[in-house]
N, C-alpha and C positions, 0 to 999 in steps of 0.2 A: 755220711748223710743218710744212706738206704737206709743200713744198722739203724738208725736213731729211729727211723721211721718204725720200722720192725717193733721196735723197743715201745713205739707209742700205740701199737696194737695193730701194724695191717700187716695184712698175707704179706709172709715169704714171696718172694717172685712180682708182687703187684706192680712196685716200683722198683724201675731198673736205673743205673746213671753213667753214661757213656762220656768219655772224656776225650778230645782230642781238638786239632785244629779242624773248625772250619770249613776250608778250603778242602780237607779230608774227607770230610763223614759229614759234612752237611747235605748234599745232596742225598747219598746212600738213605741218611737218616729222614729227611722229608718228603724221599720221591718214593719210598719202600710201599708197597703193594698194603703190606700188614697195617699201614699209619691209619686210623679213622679220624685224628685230628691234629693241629698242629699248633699251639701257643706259642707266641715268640718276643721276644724285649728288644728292641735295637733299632738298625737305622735303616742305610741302602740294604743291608742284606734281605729286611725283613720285605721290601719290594721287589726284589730276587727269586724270594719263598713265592711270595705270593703267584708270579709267573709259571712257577714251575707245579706247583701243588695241584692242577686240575679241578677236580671237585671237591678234593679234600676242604673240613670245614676249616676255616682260620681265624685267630684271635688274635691280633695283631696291637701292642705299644711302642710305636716308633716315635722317630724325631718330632721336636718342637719348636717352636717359634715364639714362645708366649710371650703378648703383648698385656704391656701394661698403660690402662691409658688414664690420664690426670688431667682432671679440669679443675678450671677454676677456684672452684666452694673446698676445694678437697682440702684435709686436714693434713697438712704438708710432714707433718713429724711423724705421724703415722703412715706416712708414705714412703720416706725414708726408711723409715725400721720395716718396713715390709719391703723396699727396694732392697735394703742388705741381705735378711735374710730370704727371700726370693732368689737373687741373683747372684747370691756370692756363698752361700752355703754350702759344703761338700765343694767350695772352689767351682761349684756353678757347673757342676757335672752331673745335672738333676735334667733326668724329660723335663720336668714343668718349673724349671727355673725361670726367673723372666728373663729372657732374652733379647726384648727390645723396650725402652720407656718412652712412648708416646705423650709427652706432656705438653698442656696449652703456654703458648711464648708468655703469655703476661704474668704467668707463675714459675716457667723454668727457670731464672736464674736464683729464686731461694731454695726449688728444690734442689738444685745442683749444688750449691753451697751447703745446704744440709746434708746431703748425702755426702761429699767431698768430708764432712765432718766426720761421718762414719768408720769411710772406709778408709781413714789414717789411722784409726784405732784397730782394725783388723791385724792381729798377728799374723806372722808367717815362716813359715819352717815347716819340719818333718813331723809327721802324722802322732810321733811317739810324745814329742812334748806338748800334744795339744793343742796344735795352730791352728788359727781360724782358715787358714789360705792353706791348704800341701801340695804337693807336686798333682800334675795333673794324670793320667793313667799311663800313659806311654810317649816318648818321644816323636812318633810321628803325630801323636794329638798336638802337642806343643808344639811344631813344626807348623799344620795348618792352623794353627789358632797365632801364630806370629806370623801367617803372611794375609790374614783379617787383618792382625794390626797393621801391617806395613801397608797396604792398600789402603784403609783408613786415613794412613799420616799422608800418603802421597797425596792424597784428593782432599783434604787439608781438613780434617777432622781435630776440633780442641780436646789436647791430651789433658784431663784436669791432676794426672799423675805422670812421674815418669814410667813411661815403660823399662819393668826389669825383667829378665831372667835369667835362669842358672838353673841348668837341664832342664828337667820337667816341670820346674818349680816357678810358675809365672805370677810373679805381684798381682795383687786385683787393680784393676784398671777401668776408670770410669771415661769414654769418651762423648762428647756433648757436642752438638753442632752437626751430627751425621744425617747424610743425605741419602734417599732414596739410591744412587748412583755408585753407593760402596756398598761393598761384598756384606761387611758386616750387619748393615739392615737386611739383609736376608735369609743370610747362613749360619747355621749354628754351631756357634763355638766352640759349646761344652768345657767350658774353664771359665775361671774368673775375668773375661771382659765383657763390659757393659754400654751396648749402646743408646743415645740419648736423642730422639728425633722432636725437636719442635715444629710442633704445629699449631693452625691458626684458626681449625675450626676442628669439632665432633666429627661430620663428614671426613676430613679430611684422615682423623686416626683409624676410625673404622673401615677404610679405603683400603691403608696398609696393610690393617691385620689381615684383612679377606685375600689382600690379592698374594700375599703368600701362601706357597705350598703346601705348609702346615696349621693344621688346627687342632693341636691338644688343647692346651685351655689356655685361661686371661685373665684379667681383672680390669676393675673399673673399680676408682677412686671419685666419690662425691656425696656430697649431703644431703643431694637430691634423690631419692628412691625412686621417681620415677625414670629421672634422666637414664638411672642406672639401669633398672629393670627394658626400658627401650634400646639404650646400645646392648646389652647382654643379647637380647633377639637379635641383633642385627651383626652381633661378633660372629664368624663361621667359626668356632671353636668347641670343641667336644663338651667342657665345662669355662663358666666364667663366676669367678671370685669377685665379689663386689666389697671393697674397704680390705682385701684381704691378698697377699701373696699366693698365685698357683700351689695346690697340694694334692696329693696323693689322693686324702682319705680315709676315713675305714675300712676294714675288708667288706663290708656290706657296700660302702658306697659306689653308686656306678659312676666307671671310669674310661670313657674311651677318647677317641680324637677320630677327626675327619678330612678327609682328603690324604695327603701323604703321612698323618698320622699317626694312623689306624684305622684296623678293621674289628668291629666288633664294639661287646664294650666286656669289662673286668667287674669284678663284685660276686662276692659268694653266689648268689641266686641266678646273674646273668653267666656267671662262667658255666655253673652246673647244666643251664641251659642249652648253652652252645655245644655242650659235648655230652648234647641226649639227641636220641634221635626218635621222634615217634611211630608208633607201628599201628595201623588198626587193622581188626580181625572183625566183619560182618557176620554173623548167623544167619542165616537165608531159610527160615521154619516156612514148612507148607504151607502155610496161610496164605494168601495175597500179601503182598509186602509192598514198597515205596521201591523195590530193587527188582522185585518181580514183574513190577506191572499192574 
C-alpha cells in the first residue's frame, strides 16, 4: 500500500504502515511523544484512545445505532428497499447500517410483510459466489450477535425468520415486536439482525434514538417535509437521511457522529482542518500599535 502511494507521487518516508495486533503497538502507537494527531475507525477501542491521547487532537468514527423511523404517509416500498439495503448490506457490518426500525403501529404490519418479502430473496453463502448475506468477520462477532438473538427470543421477541447459523455465516434475520427491555434495542450487532420497535407516537421514536449512546446518523421516512425537517433537529444524530438509508457520502461530505460516536467530523476540508494547526506571528513596528499601547 505505501509502494502504491509512492507510485502516485509522495515523498519516500511521508507515509509509513505498521502492522500488528492491537493489544501490541496500539498504545506504543497513540501514546508516542512524536504523534501530533490520531484518526481512528472502530468501536470501544476508539473510547480507549480517546482516554489515553491527552491533548493529542482526535478524529474519531465509531459505533452506531442508526435509527430509522416511519410514519404514517411514508411510502412503505421505498422503505423496504432502503430497510434492505441499509440494514443487510455487507451483512449489516456497516457504521451507518440501520440498526434499529422505529415504525408507527398503524403501519408496521405492511412494512413487516414487505420487508419479510425481501429478505427471503437475499442469497447466502461465501463472499466468492456473490451472496447478498456472507459470514460475518470473526467468530466472536457471531458469538455476541447470537447471544442478541437469544436475549431477544427469551423476552419473547417475533422471529419473522428462523434463526440460522453455521460458523460465521448468520442468515439475515428480521425481529418485530422488540421492546426497549432487550439488548438488541440497544447494542450493535454489526451482522445481518434487524430490530423492529413499534411505536405509537413521533415523541415516542425520537425518545429512543436520543436516549442511546450512539449518534452517527438516521433517517426519517415521510411525505411531509416539514414533519421530516422538525424530527431531523430533534434526532441527536451526526447526519439524518430523510426518504433515504444511512450513508457514508462523498469524500467532500461532512461526516461525523455524536456522543459515543465520534469525535470530530470526516470530509476532505474538515479532515485537512483537524490536522492543521494555526501559528500567528505579530510584528510589533515602532509606532504606537494596539499591542503597544
Amino acid at each position: 500500500m505505501v509502494y502504491c502511494f509512492h507510485l502516485a507521487g509522495f515523498p519516500k518516508g511521508l507515509i509509513s504502515c505498521v502492522t500488528g495486533k492491537g493489544s501490541e503497538i496500539g498504545d506504543f502507537l497513540t501514546m508516542h511523544p512524536g504523534v501530533n494527531c490520531i484518526s481512528f475507525t472502530g468501536g470501544d477501542t476508539g473510547i480507549a484512545i480517546s482516554k489515553k491521547a491527552g491533548m493529542i487532537p482526535l478524529q474519531m468514527e465509531l459505533g452506531g445505532k442508526d435509527a430509522c423511523i416511519v410514519l404514517e404517509d411514508a411510502d412503505l416500498d421505498l422503505v423496504a428497499a432502503n430497510i434492505i439495503k441499509g440494514g443487510f448490506s455487507y451483512s449489516g457490518q456497516r457504521c451507518t447500517a440501520v440498526k434499529v426500525v422505529l415504525v408507527m403501529e398503524s403501519v408496521a404490519d405492511a412494512l413487516v410483510e414487505k420487508v419479510n418479502a425481501k429478505v427471503a430473496k437475499l442469497s447466502v453463502g461465501p463472499p466468492e459466489d456473490d451472496s447478498d448475506i456472507t459470514p460475518v468477520v470473526s467468530e466472536s462477532s457471531a458469538n455476541f450477535i447470537e447471544g442478541l438473538v437469544n436475549d431477544a427470543k427469551q423476552k419473547g421477541a417475533t422471529f419473522c425468520q428462523e434463526y440460522k447459523r453455521e460458523g460465521n455465516l448468520i442468515w439475515p434475520l428480521l425481529l418485530d415486536n422488540v421492546r426497549p427491555d432487550m439488548r438488541i434495542a440497544w447494542e450493535e450487532p454489526f451482522g445481518p439482525v434487524l430490530p423492529v420497535i413499534r411505536i405509537n407516537s413521533v415523541e415516542e421514536g425520537i425518545h429512543h434514538c436520543n436516549a442511546s449512546n450512539f449518534g452517527l446518523q438516521g433517517c426519517v421516512f415521510t411525505k411531509d417535509i416539514n414533519k421530516a425537517m422538525l424530527i431531523s433537529d430533534a434526532m441527536e444524530s451526526g447526519t439524518i437521511q430523510i426518504n433515504s438509508a444511512p450513508a457514508r457520502g462523498p469524500d467532500h461530505f461532512p461526516f461525523q457522529g455524536i456522543k459515543d460516536s465520534g469525535i470530530g467530523s470526516q470530509g476532505i476540508t474538515n479532515s485537512i482542518n483537524m490536522m492543521t494547526k494555526i501559528k500567528t506571528t505579530v510584528i510589533n513596528l515602532p509606532s504606537p500599535s494596539y499591542t503597544m499601547g
